[in-house]
N, C-alpha and C positions, 0 to 999 in steps of 0.2 A: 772662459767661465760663462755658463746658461745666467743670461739675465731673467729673472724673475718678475713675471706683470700680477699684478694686483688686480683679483674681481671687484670692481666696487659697485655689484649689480645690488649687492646683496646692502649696503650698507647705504643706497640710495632709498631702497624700498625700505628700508627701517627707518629714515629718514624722513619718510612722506607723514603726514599730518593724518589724521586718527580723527575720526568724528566724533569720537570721546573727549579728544583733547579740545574740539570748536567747542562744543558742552562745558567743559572744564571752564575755559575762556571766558562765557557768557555768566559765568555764578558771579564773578564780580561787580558784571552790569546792572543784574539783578539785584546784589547784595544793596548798591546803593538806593535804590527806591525801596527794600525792603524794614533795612535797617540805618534808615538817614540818620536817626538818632544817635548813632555810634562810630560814626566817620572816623575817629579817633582811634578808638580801637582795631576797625578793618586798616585804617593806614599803618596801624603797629604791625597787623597781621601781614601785611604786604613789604614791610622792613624785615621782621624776622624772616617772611622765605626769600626773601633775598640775600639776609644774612647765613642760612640755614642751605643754601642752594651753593653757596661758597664753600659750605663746609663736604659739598656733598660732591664737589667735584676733584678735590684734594684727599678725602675718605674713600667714596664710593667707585670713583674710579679711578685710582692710582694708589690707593688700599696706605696713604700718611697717614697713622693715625695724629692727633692733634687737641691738646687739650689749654690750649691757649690760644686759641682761633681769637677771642675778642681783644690781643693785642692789635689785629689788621682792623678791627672795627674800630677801637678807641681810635686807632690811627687817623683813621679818615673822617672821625667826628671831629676831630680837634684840628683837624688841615680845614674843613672845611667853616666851620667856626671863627678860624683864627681870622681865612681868606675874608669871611663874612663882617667881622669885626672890623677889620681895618681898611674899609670900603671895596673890596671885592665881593659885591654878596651875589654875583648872577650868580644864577642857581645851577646852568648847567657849567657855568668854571668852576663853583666850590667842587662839583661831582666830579671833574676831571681833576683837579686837585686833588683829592681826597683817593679817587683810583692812583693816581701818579705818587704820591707819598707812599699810601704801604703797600704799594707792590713792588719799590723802590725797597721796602726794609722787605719783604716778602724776598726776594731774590737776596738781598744780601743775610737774611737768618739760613735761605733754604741750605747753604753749604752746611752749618750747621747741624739742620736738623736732619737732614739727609745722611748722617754719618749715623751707624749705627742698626741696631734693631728696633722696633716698635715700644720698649718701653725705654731706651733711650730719647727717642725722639717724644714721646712723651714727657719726656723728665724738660726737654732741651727748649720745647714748647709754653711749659709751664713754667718754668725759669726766665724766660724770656716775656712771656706775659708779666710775671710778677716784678722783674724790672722795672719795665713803663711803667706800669701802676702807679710802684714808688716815686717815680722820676716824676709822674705826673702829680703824682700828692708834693712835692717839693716845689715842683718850678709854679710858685704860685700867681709869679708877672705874669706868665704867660696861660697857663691852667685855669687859674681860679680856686686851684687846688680842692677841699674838700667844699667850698664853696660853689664851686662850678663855674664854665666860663660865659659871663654874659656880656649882654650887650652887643648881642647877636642880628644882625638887620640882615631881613636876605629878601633882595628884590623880585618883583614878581615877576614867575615865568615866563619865559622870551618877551617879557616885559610887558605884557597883558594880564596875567592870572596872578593876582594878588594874591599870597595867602589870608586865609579869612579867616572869621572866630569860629565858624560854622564847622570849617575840615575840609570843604568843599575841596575846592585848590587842592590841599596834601596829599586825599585820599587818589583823584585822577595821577595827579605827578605821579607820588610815590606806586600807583598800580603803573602808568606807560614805562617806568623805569624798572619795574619788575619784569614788565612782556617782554624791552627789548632787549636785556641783559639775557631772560631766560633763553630767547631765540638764539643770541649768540652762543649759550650753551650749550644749547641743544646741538645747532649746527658743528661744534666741536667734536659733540662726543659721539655723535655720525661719523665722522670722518677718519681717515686713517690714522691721522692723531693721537685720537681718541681711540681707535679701536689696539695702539699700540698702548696705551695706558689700561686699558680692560689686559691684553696681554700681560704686561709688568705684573701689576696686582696679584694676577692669577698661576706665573711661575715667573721670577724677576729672574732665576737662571739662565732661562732657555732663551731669552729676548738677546742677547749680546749673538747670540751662535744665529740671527739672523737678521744682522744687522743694526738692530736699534739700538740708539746712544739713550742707553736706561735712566745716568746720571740728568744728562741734557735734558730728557724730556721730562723727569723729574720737580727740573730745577723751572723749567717752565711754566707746567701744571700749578707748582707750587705759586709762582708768581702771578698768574691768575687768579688762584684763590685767595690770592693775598689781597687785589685790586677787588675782587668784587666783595669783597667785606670790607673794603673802604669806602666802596659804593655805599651800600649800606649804612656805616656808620653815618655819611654824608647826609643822605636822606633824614637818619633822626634828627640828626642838627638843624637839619632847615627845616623841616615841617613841627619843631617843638623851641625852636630858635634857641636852644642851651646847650649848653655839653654837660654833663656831669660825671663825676669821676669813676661811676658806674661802668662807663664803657669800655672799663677794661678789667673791671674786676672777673675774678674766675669763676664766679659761679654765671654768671654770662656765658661762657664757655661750657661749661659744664653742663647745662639748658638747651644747650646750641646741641651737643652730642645728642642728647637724652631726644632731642624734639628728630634728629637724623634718624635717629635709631627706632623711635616711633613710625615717622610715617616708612623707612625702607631705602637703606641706602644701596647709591648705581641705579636710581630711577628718574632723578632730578624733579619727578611729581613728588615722588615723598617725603621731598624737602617743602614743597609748595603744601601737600594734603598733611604733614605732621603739623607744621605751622599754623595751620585753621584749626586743628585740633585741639591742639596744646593752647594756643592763646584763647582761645572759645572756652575751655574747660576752665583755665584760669582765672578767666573773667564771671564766667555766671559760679564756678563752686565757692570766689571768694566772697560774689555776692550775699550767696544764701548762706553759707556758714564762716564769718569770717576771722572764723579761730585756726577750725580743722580743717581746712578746707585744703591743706597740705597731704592731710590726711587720706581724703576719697581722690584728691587726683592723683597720688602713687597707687591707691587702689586699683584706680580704672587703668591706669598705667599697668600695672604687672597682670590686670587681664586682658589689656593686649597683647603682652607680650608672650602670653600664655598661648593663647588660643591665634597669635599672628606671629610666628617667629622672624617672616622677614618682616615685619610694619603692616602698617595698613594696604603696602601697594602688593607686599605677598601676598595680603587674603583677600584682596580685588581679584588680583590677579588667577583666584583659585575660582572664582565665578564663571559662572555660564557663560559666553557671548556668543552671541547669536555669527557663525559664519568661520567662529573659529573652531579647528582641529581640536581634540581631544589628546594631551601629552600623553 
C-alpha cells in the first residue's frame, strides 16, 4: 500500500503572521492610554473573547453545535474560586485548575454529546448546562448558591502585580492570557490537526475513508474547548474575586453563540472582533437609553447580519487589500 505524505507548504504559509493581525495586536495597547477610564470593561472584553474563541473552536471548526458552552465557564470560575478561597489563590494555579476541572468534565460530557445529530447535541448541551446550574444553586457550602461565592483572595501575579482598584493588573493579565491562549489556537488550527477538523465539519463521511479517527478527534477538540472556557471563567473570578451563579446560566450561552455568529465563525478573529463589538454596543447603548437599549442592539445586530452573512470577518474579508488576488 502507497503511503501518502502530506504538503504542509500550504498550511505553514497560512500560518505566518499577517501585518493585520501585528495592527490587530497593538489596538489593545492603545486601548489602554485611550480608554484608562474603563479597564474594567476592556478586561470583560478580553474574558468574553476568550470565552467566545472556545466556542469558536468546537463550532467553527469542527462544526459542535453547543448551547451550553457556559457549563465549562461556570466550571472553571468555581475551580478557580474555590482553589482561591481555601489558600491556593496563585493566579496562574487557579488558571490551570480551572482548565484541568472542565476539560476534565469536557471529555467525559463529549461521549455524550457526540452521539447524535446537531439538535441532539444541542438538546445534550443544554441539559447538561442546566444540571450544574441547579447543582450549583443547591450545593450552597460550597457555591454560595444564589448568594455567590465569596471570600475570594487571589494573590498577586507571579507575585509582583497586585490586583488594584484601578484595573491596571486585570486588564494586562487578562489581555497576556488572551495572546497566549489565542497563539496556541491559532497554532492548532494551522496544523494538520486542525486542518482534519476543517475536513470533519465540511463532510464527516469522507474523513474515516482516509484515515482519520472522526470520533477521537472529536473528543479531543471538544476537550479543548472545554479547558479554554474554564480559562476563562478563571480569569473572571480573579480579576472580580466572586463567582456568581451567573456563570452558568443559559443565556450566558446563548450570548456566547450570538457574539460567534456576529463576528464570523472558523476565523478565531471573529471571536476576538464580535466580542469588542458586542460588549462596546452593550456598554454605551445601555448607557444612553437604559430601558430599550435591548432594543437598538438587536437592531444593529440583524443589520449585521443582513448586509454580513458570515459576521463582521465576512465583510472585512470582502474589502480591498492592497496585494491580494481578486476571488
Amino acid at each position: 500500500m502507497a503511503s501518502v505524505k502530506l504538503d504542509l507548504a500550504p498550511l505553514r504559509q497560512a500560518a505566518a503572521w499577517h501585518w493585520a493581525e501585528y495592527a490587530f495586536w497593538l489596538m489593545p495597547v492603545l486601548a489602554y492610554f485611550a480608554f484608562g477610564e474603563n479597564l474594567s470593561l476592556l478586561s470583560q472584553i478580553a474574558i468574553a473573547a476568550l470565552f467566545c474563541l472556545s466556542l469558536d473552536l468546537i463550532l467553527g471548526y469542527a462544526g459542535i453545535v453547543s448551547l451550553g458552552h457556559a457549563a465549562f465557564f461556570g466550571l472553571g470560575a468555581y475551580a478557580a474560586g474555590l482553589l482561591a478561597k481555601y489558600g491556593w489563590g496563585d493566579p496562574l494555579l487557579g488558571l490551570a485548575g480551572a482548565a484541568a476541572f472542565a476539560a476534565a468534565a469536557g471529555f467525559v460530557t463529549s461521549f455524550l454529546v457526540l452521539r447524535g445529530s446537531d439538535l441532539t447535541r444541542l438538546m445534550v448541551t443544554l441539559g447538561v448546562a442546566m444540571m450544574l446550574f441547579e447543582a450549583a444553586n443547591k450545593l450552597t457550602d460550597f457555591t454560595g448558591g444564589v448568594d455567590g461565592l465569596q471570600g475570594v483572595e487571589v494573590k498577586p501575579v507571579l507575585g509582583m502585580f497586585g490586583f488594584d482598584l484601578y484595573g491596571k493588573t486585570a486588564y494586562w493579565y487578562s489581555l497576556a492570557v488572551l495572546f497566549v491562549m489565542f497563539w496556541l489556537a491559532r497554532r492548532l488550527v494551522h496544523s494538520p490537526f486542525g486542518l482534519s477538523l476543517r475536513g470533519i465539519r465540511q463532510n464527516v463521511g469522507r474523513m474515516p475513508a482516509i484515515g482519520a479517527p472522526v470520533n477521537g478527534r472529536l473528543v479531543v477538540i471538544y476537550t479543548i474547548g472545554a479547558a479554554y472556557a474554564g480559562v476563562a471563567g478563571g480569569l473572571l473570578t480573579q480579576t472580580t474575586q466572586f463567582v456568581s451563579l451567573d456563570v452558568l446560566s443559559f443565556s450566558r450561552s446563548a450570548e456566547l453563540l450570538l457574539i460567534l455568529v456576529l463576528g464570523g465563525t472558523g476565523r478565531l478573529y471573529g471571536a476576538l472582533i464580535g466580542s469588542m463589538v458586542f460588549m462596546a454596543a452593550h456598554h454605551f447603548l445601555s448607557d444612553i437609553n437604559p430601558q430599550y437599549w435591548q432594543f437598538w442592539l438587536g437592531a444593529a445586530l440583524v443589520v449585521i447580519v443582513l448586509f454580513a452573512r458570515d459576521g463582521i470577518m465576512g465583510l472585512l474579508g470582502k474589502l480591498p487589500v492592497p496585494g491580494r488576488k481578486p476571488s
